[in-house]
C-alpha positions in Angstrom: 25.2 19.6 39.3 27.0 16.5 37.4 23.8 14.6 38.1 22.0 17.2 36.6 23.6 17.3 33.4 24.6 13.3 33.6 20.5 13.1 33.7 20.3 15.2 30.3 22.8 13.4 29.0 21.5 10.0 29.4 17.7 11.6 28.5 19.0 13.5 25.4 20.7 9.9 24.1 17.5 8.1 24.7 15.0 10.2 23.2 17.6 10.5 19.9 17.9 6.5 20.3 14.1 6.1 20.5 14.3 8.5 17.6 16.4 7.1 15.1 14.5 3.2 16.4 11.1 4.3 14.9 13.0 5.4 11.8 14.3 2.5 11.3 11.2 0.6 11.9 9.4 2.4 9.5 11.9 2.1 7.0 11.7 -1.7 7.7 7.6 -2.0 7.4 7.6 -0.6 4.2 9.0 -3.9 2.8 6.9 -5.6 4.6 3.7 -3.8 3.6 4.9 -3.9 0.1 5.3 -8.2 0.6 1.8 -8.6 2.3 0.2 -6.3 -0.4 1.9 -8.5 -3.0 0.5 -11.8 -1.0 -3.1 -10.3 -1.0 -3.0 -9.8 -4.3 -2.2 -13.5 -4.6 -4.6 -14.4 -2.1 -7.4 -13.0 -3.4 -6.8 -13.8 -7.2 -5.6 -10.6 -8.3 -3.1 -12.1 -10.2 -5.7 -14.1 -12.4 -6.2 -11.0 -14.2 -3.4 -8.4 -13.0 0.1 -8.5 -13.3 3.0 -6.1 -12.4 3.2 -4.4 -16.0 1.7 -6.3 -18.7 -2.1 -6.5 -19.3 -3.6 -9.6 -19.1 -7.6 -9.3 -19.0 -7.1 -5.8 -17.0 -4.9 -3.6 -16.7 -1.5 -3.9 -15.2 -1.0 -3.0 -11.7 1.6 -0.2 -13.2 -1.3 1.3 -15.0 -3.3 1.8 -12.2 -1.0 3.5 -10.6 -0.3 6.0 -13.3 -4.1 6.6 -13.4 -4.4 7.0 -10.1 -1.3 7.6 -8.3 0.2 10.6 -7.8 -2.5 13.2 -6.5 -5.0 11.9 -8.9 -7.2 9.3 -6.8 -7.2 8.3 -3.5 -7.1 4.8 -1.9 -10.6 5.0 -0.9 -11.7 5.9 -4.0 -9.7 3.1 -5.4 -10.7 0.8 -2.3 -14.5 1.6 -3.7 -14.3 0.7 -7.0 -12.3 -2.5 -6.6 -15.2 -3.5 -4.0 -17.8 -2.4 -6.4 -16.5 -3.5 -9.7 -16.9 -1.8 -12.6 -17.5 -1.7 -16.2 -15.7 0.8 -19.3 -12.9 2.1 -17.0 -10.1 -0.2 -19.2 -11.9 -1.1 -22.3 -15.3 -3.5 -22.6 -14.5 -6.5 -20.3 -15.3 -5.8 -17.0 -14.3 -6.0 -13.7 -16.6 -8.0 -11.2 -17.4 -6.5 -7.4 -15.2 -7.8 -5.1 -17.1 -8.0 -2.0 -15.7 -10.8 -0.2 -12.5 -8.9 0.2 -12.3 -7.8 3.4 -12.3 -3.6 3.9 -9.2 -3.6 5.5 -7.4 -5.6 2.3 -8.8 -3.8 0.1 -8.0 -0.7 1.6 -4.2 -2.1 1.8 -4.3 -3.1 -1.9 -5.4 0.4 -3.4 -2.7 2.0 -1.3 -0.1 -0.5 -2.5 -1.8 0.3 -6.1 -0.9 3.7 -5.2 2.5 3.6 -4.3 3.2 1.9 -7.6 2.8 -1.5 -6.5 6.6 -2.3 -5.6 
């Protein structure tokens, strides 16, 4: 009977270990993701025409995030028209397509766009 309950002992502490481990690692990839989103934006010239809250030739990163953050837009959606380009969104000078950004970047620089670009 000790065995037994030795056994859930030992099972209970390592599923509330294995637990609490993926907590913490997705407490500590969200930095992360927040630093490589940061570095794509650099990568890929973003910053050229983006910063964190002032407007430079478009709008601040802060902006799109209050226009579509929130509920309001998804990443896709987001993904799409930075891919696309577009023209009129933020006032007459527009934004070329962006089609040498790979999906998967793009994809990770809407959602960072999203999340209020921190």
């Amino acid at each position: 009977m000790t065995n037994d309950r030795t056994a859930a002992v030992h099972g209970s502490f390592a599923a509330s270990l294995v637990v609490a481990l993926g907590i913490g690692v997705s407490v500590v990839a969200w930095p992360a993701r927040a630093v490589a989103s940061q570095a794509l934006a650099q990568k890929y010239a973003c910053v050229a025409c983006h910063q964190a809250t002032a407007k430079v030739v478009g709008p601040s990163w802060k902006d799109i995030g209050a226009r579509y953050g929130e509920g309001k837009g998804t990443a896709a959606q987001l993904a799409a028209s930075i891919k696309a380009g577009s023209s009129g969104k933020w006032g007459p000078m527009p934004m070329p397509s962006q089609t040498q950004i790979p999906d998967a970047d793009v994809q990770s620089l809407a959602q960072w766009l999203l999340d209020g670009a921190k």
